[in-house]
N, C-alpha and C positions, 0 to 999 in steps of 0.2 A: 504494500500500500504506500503509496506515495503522493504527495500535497506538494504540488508544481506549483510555479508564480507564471503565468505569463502576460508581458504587458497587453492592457484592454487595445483593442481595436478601436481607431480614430473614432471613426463614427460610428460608434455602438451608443444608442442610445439609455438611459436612464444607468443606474449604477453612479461611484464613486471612485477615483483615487486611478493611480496611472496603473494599477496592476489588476488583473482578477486571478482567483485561486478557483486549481482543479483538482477532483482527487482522482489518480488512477488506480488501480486494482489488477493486480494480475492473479489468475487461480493456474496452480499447476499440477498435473497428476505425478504417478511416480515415477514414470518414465521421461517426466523433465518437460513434455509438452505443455505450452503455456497457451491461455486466451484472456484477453483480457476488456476490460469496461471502464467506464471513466462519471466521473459526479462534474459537470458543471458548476460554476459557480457557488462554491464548496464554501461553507464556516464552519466553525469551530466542531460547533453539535453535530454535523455530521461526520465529520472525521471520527467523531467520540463515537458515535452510532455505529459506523464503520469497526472502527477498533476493538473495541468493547464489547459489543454484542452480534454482531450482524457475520462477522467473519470466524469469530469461532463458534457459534452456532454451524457455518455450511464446514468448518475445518473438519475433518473425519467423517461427514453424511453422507453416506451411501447414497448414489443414483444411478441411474441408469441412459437418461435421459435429461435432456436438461430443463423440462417442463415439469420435471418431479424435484428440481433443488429448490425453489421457493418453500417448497415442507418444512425445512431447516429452517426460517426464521419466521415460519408463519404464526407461533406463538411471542412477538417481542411486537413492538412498539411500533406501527406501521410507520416507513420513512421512502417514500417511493423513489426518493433520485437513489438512495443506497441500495436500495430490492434491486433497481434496474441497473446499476455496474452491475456486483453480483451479478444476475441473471445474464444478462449480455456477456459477460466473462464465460461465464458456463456454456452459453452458446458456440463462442469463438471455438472455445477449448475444444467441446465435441466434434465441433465439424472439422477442426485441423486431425482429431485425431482418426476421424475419417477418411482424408486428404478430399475432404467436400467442402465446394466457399459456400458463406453462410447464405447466400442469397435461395441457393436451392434446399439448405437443410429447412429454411424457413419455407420454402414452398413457392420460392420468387420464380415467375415465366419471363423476367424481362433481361433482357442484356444492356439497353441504357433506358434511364428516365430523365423526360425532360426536366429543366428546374425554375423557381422562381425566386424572387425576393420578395424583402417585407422593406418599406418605407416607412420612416415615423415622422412624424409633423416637420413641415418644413418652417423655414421665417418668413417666407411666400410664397403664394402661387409660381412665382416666376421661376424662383429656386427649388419647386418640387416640379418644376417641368425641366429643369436642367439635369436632376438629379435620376427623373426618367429615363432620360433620354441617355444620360451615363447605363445605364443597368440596362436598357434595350440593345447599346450600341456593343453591351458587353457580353449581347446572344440570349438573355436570358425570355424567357418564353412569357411568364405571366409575373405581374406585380400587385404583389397585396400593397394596399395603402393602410396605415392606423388611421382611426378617425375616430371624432369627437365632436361633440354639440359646436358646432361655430365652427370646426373644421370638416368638412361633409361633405355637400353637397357642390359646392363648389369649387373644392378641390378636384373631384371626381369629375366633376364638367369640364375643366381647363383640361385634365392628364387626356379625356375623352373628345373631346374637340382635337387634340394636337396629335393624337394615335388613335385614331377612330376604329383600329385593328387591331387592339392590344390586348389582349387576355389579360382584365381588370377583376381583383374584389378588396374585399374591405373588410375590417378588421375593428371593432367596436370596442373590444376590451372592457366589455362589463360598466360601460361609460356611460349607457342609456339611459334613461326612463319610458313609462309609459306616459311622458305630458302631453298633452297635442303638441307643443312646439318639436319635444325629439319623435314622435310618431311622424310628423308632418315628412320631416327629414329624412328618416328612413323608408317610410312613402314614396320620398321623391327619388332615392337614386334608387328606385324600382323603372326608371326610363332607359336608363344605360344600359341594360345588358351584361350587366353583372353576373361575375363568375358564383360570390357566394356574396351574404351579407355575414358577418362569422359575428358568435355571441357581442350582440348588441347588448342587452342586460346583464346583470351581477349572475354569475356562476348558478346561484340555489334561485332563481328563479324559473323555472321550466314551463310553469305554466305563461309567463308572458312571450318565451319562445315559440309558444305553439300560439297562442292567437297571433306574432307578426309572420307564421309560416302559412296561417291561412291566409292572412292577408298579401301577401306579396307574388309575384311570378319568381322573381328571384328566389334563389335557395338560403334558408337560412342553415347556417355553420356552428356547430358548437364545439369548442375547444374544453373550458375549464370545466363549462356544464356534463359532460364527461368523462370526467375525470380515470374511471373505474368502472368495469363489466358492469355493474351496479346501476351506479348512472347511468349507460350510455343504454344498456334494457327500460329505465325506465322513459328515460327520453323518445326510445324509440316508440315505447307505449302511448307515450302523451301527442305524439307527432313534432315534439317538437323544434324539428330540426329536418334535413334532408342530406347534410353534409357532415363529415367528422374529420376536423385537425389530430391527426393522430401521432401521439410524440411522446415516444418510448420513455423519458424521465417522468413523467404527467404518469404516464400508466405502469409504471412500475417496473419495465423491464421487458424485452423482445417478447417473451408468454405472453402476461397478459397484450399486451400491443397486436399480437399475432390474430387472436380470442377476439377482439375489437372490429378487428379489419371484417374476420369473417363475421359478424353478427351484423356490421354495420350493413353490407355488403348483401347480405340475404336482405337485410331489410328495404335494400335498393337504395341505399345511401351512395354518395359519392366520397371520395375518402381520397386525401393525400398526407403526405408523411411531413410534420412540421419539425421545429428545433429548440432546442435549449439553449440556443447557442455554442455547444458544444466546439470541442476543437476538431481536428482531422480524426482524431480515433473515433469518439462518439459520431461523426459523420458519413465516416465507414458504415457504422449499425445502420444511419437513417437510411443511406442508399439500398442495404442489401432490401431492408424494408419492406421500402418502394419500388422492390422490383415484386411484389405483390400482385398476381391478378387485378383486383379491386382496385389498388391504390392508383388510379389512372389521372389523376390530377399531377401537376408539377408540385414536384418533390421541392420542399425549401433548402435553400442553400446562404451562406452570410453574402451580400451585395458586394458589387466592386468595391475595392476600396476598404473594406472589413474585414478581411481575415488576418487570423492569427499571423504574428511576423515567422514564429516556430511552429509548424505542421504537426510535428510530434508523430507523425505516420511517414513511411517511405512505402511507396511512392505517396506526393499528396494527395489529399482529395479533393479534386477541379469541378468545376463543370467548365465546356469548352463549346461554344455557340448555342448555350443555353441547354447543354445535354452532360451529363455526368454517367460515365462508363460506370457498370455491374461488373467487378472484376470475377472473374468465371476461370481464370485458369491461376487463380492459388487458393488455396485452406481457407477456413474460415473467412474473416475479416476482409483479408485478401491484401490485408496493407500491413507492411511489419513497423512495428514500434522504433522508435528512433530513438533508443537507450542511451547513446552517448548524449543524446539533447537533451532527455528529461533528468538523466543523471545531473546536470549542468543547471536544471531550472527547481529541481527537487531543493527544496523547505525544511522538510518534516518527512520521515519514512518511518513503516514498522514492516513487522515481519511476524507472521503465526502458520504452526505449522503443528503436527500431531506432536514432535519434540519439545514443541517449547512449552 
């Protein structure tokens, strides 16, 4: 276990301070094969969660498969970004000791998927049309915009007047309400042809997702409303939704993520694989993903301009005219760890094993 520093990405929006912290994870069997998972945007508590309870709980459990290692810490304190290293770890590991990439052990049919980006509020119109047109020019297929009461509508007009061709949606962030002024709003970018309207209201609201799903032609998106096989059955119950941002930290690990895709997917959802902002390793898991049947939406990837300075994976993970290769002819992940980097950028390490 290891607690990297690596400096934040220019324009990464919201956060603090020039660094952010990642935890990586590697599980290995006896024969010395490694797979490993990664915690985004990592504090203290999880590292302690990590450390303490979550790795020797799976240190010594028996599995077979690796949709049977969540057993191992299904009695302790639920911490979804730490289930899903673990679990993704577990993953990697089986499939290399396979010599199968993860993309097929999870059931992926695709060899590349397209990708998109996420935009967050710009300081104008003028500058969220420059910032477009960067992330277009850099091949990328569709752009989610953030939006917000007073940023909405007319942002969506401007980006849609100046690419009248652009695989557009939007992204609400639980910012809504139900008042006529934000109904009106979300109303109105029902004219563009929007790819999704994604959770407009707060998370535990399901039932106002389902009155703006009757109301709209557009698809509504739920992200945090989903959180869990839980949620995303009950949701599906309520109607309140037609789309699912599906993202392996949010659900706890490639299992459940897996679980999700197909539920969402019978239900006739539409489904793409979102991010935690991860670095290349965690980006590895979103792609194999997204090479899902289902997940036919553009997979999220960080925008020009955003990525990490250190990859942390060899080779990196790209997208290149707005497409990112399934790598298919190596093990697991498909990308090997770049140990003498994260050696270099490591913080904080431990180590547990049946000896210690």
């Amino acid at each position: 276990m290891r607690l990297v520093r690596l400096p934040r990405p220019r324009q990464r929006s919201g956060g603090c301070g020039r660094f952010v912290r990642h935890i990586l994870v590697r599980v290995r069997d006896d024969a010395g094969t490694s797979g490993w998972g990664e915690i985004p945007d990592a504090d203290d508590s999880l590292w302690e969660a990590l450390v303490t309870a979550y790795a020797p709980a799976l240190v010594g459990y028996r599995w077979q498969r690796p949709t049977e290692a969540a057993t191992a810490w299904r009695s302790l304190a639920y911490r979804p970004a730490v289930a899903a290293a673990l679990d993704t770890a577990c993953w990697d590991l089986w499939s290399r000791q396979r010599g199968t990439p993860l993309a097929h052990a999870l059931g992926g049919v695709r060899t590349a998927v397209a990708t998109g980006v996420t935009l967050g509020p710009q300081p104008s119109v003028e500058s969220l049309i420059r910032e477009v047109n960067r992330q277009v020019s850099a091949g990328h297929k569709r752009i989610r915009l953030a939006i917000a009461p007073g940023w909405d509508v007319e942002a969506v007009r401007a980006v849609h007047e100046t690419y009248p061709f652009l695989v557009l949606q939007v992204d609400g962030g639980g910012r809504y309400t139900e008042s006529p002024e934000d109904l009106a709003a979300l109303r109105a970018l029902d004219d563009y042809g929007l790819l999704a309207v994604e959770q407009p209201f707060p998370a535990d609201d399901l039932a106002a997702h389902a009155r703006l799903s009757r109301a709209l032609r557009t698809p509504v998106a739920l992200d945090d409303s989903a959180d869990s096989l839980e949620r995303l059955d009950e949701a599906i119950r309520l109607g309140a939704g037609s789309a699912l941002n599906l993202r392996i930290v949010r659900m706890g690990g490639l299992t459940p993520a897996r679980r999700a895709h197909d539920r969402a997917v019978d239900a006739g959802w539409q489904v793409w694989c979102g991010s935690d902002h991860e670095s290349g390793l965690g980006r590895a898991a979103v792609v194999a993903l997204a090479s899902l049947p289902g997940a036919a939406l553009p997979c999220e990837m960080p925008p020009a301009g955003e990525r990490f300075a250190h990859d942390l994976v060899l080779p990196a993970v790209r997208a290149h005219d707005g497409v990112a290769a399934v790598p298919l002819t190596r093990p697991g992940l498909g990308h090997e760890v770049d140990e003498r980097t994260v050696e270099a950028l490591t913080v904080r390490s431990a180590s547990l094993g049946l000896l210690d």
